[in-house]
C-alpha positions as CSV (number, residue, x, y, z in Angstrom):
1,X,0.0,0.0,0.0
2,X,1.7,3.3,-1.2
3,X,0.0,6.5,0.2
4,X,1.0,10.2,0.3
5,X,0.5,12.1,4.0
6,X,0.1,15.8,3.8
7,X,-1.0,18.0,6.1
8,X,-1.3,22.2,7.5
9,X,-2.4,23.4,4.1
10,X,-3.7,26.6,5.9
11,X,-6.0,27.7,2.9
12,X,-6.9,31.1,3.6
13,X,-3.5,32.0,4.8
14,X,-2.2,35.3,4.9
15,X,0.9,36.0,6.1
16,X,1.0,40.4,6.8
17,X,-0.9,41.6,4.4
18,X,0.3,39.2,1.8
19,X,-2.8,36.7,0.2
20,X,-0.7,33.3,0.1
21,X,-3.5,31.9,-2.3
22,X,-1.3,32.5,-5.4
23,X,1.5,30.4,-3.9
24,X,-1.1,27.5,-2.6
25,X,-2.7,27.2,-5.8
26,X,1.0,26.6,-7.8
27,X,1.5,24.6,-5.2
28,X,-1.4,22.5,-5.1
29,X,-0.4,21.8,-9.2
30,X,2.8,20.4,-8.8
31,X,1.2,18.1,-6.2
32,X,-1.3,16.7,-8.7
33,X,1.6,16.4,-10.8
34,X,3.5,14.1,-8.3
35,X,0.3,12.2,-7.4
36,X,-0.1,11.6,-11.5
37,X,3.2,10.5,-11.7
38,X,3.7,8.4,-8.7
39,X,0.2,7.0,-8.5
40,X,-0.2,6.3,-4.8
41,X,-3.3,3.9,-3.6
42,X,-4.1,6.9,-1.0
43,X,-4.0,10.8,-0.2
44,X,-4.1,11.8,3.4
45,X,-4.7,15.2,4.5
46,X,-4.3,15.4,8.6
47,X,-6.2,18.7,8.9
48,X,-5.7,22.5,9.2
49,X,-7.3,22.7,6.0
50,X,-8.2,26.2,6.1
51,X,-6.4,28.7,8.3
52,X,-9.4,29.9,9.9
53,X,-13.3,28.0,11.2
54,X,-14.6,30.1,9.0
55,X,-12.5,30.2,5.6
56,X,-13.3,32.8,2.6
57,X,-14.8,31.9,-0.5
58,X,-11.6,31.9,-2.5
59,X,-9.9,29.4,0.3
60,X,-13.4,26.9,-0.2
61,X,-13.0,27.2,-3.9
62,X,-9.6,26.5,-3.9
63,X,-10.0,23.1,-2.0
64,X,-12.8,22.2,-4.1
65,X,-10.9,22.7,-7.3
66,X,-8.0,20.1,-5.8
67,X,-10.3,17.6,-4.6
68,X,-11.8,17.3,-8.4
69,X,-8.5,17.2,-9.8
70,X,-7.7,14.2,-7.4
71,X,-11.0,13.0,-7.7
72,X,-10.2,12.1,-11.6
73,X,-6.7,10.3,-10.5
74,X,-9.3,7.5,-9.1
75,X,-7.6,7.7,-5.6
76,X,-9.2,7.7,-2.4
77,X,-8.7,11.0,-0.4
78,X,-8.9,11.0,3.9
79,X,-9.0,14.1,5.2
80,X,-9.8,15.1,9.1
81,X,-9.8,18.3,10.5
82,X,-7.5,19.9,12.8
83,X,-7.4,22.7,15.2
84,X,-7.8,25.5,12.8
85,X,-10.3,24.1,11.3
86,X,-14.5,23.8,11.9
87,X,-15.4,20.2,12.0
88,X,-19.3,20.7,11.1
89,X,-18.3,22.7,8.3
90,X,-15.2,21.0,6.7
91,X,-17.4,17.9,6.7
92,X,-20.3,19.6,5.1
93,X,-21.1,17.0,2.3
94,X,-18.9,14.4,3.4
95,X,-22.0,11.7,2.6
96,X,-22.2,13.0,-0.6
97,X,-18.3,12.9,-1.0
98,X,-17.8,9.1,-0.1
99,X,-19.0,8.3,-3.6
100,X,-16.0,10.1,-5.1
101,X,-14.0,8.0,-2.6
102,X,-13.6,11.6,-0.6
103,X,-13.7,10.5,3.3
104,X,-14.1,13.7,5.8
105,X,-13.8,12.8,9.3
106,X,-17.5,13.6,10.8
107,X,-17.5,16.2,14.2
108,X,-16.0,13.5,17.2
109,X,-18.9,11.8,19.0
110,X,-17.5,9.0,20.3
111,X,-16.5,7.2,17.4
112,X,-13.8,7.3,15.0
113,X,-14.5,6.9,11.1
114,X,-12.5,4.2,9.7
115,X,-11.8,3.5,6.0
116,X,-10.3,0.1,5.0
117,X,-8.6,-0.2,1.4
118,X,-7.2,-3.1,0.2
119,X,-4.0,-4.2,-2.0
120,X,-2.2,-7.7,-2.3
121,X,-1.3,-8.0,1.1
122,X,-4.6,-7.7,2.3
123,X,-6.7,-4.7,4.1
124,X,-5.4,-1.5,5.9
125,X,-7.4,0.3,8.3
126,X,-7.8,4.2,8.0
127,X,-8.7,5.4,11.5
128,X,-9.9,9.5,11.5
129,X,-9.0,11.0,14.3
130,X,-9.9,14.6,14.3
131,X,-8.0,17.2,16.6
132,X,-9.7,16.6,20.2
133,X,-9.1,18.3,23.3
134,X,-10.4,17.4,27.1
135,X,-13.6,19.1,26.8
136,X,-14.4,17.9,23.5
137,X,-14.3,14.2,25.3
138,X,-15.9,14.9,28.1
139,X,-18.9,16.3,27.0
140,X,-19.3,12.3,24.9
141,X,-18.0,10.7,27.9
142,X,-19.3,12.4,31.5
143,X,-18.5,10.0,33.5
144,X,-14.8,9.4,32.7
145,X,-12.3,11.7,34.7
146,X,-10.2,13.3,31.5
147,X,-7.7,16.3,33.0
148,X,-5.2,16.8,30.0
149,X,-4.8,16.0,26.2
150,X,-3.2,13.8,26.7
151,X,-6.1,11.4,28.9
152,X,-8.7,12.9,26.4
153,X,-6.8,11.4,23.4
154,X,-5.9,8.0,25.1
155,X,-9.3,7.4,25.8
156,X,-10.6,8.2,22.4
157,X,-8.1,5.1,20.8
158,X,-9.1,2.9,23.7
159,X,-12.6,3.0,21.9
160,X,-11.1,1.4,19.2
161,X,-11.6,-2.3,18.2
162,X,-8.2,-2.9,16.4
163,X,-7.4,-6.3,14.8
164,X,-3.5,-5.8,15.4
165,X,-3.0,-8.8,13.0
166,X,-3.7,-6.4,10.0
167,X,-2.3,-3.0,9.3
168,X,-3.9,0.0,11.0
169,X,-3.1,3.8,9.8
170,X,-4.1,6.4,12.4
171,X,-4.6,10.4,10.8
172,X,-4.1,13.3,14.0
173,X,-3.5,16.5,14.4
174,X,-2.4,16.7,18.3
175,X,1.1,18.0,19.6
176,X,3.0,14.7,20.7
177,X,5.7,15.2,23.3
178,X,9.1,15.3,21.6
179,X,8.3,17.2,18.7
180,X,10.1,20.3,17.2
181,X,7.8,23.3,16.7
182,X,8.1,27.1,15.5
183,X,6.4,30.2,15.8
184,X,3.9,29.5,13.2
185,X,1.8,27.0,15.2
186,X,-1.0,27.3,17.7
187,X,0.4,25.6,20.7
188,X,-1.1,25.8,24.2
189,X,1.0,27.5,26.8
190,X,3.2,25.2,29.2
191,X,2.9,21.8,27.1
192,X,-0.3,21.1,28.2
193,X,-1.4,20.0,25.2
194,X,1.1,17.6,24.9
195,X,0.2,13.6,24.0
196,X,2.8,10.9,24.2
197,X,4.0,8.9,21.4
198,X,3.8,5.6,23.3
199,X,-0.6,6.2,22.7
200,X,0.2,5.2,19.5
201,X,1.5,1.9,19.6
202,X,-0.8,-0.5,18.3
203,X,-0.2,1.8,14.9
204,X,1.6,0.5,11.5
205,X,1.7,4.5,10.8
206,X,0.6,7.3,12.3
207,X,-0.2,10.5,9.8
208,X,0.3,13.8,12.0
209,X,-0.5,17.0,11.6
210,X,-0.3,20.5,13.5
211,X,3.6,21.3,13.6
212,X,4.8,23.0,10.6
213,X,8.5,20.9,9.9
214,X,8.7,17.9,8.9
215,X,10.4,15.1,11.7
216,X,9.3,11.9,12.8
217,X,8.6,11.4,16.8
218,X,9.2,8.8,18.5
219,X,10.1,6.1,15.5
220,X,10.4,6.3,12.0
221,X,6.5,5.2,11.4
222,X,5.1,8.4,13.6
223,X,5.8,11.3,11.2
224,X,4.5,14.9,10.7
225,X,5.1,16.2,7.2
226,X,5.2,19.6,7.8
227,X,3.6,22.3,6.1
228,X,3.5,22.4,1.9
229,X,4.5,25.9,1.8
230,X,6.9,28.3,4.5
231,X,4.0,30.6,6.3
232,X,6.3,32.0,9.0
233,X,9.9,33.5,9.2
234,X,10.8,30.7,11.4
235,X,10.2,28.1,8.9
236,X,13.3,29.3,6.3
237,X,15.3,26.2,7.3
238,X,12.5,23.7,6.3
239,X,12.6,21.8,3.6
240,X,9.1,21.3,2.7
241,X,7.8,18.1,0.9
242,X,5.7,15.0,1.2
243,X,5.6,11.8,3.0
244,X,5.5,9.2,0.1
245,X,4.5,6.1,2.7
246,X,4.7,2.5,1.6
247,X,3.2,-0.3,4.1
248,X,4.5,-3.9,2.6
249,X,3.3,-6.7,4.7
250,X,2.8,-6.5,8.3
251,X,5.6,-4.7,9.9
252,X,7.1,-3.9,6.5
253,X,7.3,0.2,6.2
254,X,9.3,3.1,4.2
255,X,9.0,6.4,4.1
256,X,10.8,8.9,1.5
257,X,10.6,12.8,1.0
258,X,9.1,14.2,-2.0
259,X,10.5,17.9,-2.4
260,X,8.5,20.5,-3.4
261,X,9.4,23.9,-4.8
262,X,7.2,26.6,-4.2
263,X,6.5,29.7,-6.7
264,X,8.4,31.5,-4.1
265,X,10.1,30.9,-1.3
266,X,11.1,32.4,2.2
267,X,14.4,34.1,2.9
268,X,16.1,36.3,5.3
269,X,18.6,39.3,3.6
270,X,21.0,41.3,6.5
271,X,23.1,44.0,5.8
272,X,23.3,47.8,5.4
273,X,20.2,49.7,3.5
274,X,22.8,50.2,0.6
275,X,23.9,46.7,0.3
276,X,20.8,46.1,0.3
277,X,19.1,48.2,-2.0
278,X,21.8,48.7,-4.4
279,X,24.0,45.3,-4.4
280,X,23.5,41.7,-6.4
281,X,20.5,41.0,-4.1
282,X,18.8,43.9,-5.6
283,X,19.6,42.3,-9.4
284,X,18.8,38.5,-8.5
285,X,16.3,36.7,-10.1
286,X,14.6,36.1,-6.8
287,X,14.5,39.1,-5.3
288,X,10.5,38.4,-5.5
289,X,10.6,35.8,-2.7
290,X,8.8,36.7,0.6
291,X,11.7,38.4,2.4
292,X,12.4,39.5,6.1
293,X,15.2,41.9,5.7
294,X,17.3,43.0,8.6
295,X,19.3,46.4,8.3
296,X,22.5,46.8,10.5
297,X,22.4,50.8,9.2
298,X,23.0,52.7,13.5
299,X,20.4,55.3,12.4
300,X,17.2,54.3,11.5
301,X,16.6,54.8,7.0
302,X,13.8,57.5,6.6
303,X,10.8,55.6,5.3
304,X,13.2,52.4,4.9
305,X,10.5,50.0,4.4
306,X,9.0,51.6,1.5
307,X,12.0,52.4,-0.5
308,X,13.1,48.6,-0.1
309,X,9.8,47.9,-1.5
310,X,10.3,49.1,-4.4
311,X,12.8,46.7,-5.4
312,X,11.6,43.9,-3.2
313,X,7.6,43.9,-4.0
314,X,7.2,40.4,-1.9
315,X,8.9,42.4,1.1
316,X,6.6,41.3,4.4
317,X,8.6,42.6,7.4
318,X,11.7,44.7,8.2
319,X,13.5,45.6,11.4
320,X,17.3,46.5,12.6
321,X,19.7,44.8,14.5
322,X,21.8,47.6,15.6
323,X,23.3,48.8,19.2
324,X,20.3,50.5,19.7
325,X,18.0,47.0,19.3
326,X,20.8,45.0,21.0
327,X,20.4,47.0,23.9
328,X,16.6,46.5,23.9
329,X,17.5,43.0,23.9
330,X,18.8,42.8,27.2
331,X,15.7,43.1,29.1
332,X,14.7,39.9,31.1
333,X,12.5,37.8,29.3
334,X,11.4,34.4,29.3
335,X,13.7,32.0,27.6
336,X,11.0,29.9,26.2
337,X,7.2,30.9,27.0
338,X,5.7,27.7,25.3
339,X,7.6,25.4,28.1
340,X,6.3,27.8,31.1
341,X,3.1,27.0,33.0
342,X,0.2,29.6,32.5
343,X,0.1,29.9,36.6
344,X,3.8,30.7,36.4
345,X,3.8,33.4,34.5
346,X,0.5,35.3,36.0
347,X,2.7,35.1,39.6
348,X,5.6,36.9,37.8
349,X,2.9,39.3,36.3
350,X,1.8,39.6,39.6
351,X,4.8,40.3,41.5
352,X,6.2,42.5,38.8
353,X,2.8,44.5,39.0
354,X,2.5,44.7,42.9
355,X,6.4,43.8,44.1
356,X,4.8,40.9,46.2
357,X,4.0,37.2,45.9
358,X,0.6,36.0,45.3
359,X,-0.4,34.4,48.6
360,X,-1.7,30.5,48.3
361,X,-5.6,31.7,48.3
362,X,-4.6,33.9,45.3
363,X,-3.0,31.4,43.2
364,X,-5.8,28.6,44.1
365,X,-8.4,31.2,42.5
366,X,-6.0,32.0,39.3
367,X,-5.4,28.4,39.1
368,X,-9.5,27.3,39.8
369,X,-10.5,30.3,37.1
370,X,-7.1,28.7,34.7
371,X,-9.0,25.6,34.6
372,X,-12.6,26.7,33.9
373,X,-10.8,29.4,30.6
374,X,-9.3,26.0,28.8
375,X,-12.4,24.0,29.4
376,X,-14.9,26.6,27.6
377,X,-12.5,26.6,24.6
């Protein structure tokens, strides 16, 4: 069984003011073009199909025009939604969609949708697993005590009758411990969103989605693939592809990269505003790409940003690393936010606001009130 695992399209995406639908659409051709050429049994999408709950038109129409194309290829398309996304609306249709061999994971309920396709080795299971979080859970199952993500999603697979004699494919979108992130995903604050790898076990592969680089976690057979396209500053280093997944016999599993090159990419220039304006970069044949440039110039360039904009027309964001910034630099912050506990850093709000400690009854309250904030979301 040869499949292809994508994931975080983000349709809809904008990154400043700059519509990424272009780049998405190019993008979403050259993947048609690999899926002609390499003719995989399977395409799995493991949600964050659009960027927002409620896309634009343009972002629906886009993602219907890809799902025809694939439709025509003959090849069974899995798709669940992910944290970014609406459930009840991203499976809009998904009845109607099953007879185009379309399968939309339906809004969690207790049960999770599986698809079984078959090649010479015999069936493999498709389990949907869309994004969950504890209250999601716990409103289908009241009576279980579910304090984290990482109890809501083990309780979810526990549902599940697997025949562990056959090959079983799980598609997620959760955060699982271990992985590598950036500062273009929609984590919770202090790792409490966090699932462990070891939930996923019983699982030939596991299809992730929901951190933007491409890594495996874990073992080789639990993979995210990472975005198709660079949507933050932080993501220059990726290298951006697909997961071409082949499942042999029981036990028998490779994975390769497929690269894909974008219509254009994501780069960082530094130097001085006339290095910069006037020098080779300024005559290259990408100087079109989405750019972050850095100018080391000690005095702030009167209206810098525009000038270089001139040249640059794909330029989203400029700022200066100079004395002056360095200096700014040197204020106390936290090292890393996302590892910090939410708790933790209202009592060093609190003490920097008041110069005291929050007393115990204070951070029971904050803590209490914590708690009651993340279930309602």
């Amino acid at each position: 069984m040869k499949f292809i695992h994508m994931a975080d399209l983000h349709l809809g995406k904008h990154i400043n003011q700059f519509s990424m639908q272009e780049d998405q659409k190019y993008i979403f051709n050259e993947i048609v073009e690999i899926i002609k050429k390499e003719k995989p049994n399977a395409l799995l999408l493991s949600g964050d199909i659009y960027d927002k709950p409620i896309p634009p038109v343009e972002a629906v129409n886009l993602l219907d025009d890809f799902l025809s194309k694939i439709a025509l290829e003959k090849i069974p398309v899995l798709i669940i939604s992910g944290n970014h996304d609406s459930p009840d609306r991203l499976s809009f249709g998904s009845s109607l969609m099953k007879s185009s061999q379309i399968f939309i994971s339906q809004v969690y309920d207790g049960n999770i949708q599986c698809v079984t396709l078959e090649d010479e080795n015999g069936p493999v299971n498709f389990y949907l697993l869309p994004y969950i979080k504890p209250s999601t859970v716990r409103q289908v199952f009241p009576e279980e005590k579910i304090n984290s993500f990482n109890d809501a999603v083990k309780l979810a697979l526990s549902k599940l009758s697997l025949n562990k004699d056959e090959r079983n494919v799980l598609l997620a979108h959760q955060f699982v411990t271990g992985a590598q992130t950036c500062e273009s995903e929609e984590l919770f604050v202090g790792g409490s969103e966090n699932v462990d790898a070891s939930l996923f076990d019983d699982f030939d592969y596991v299809a992730l989605g929901h951190i933007h680089g491409p890594q495996k976690v874990g073992r080789e057979s639990i993979r995210y693939c990472g975005t198709p396209l660079k949507y933050s500053f932080s993501e220059v280093n990726h290298k951006k592809g697909l997961c071409l997944v082949e499942l042999g016999k029981k036990g028998d599993f490779n994975c390769t990269s497929i690269p894909l090159k974008p219509l254009h990419e994501m780069r960082k220039l530094k130097g001085t505003f006339q290095e910069i304006m006037f020098g080779p970069e300024s005559k290259a044949s990408n100087k079109d790409d989405y750019l972050h440039i850095t100018l080391t110039d000690e005095m702030d360039v009167p209206e810098g940003y525009g000038r270089l904009s001139s040249v640059y027309k794909n330029l989203i964001s400029m700022d200066y690393d100079n004395s002056r910034t360095r200096a700014n630099q040197d204020m106390t912050l936290l090292d890393n936010i996302k590892t910090v506990k939410p708790l933790e850093l209202f009592e060093e709000f609190f003490e920097k606001q008041n110069n005291k400690k929050m007393t115990e009854d204070q951070k029971n309250f904050m803590e209490k009130l914590i708690e009651e904030i993340w279930e309602a979301k």
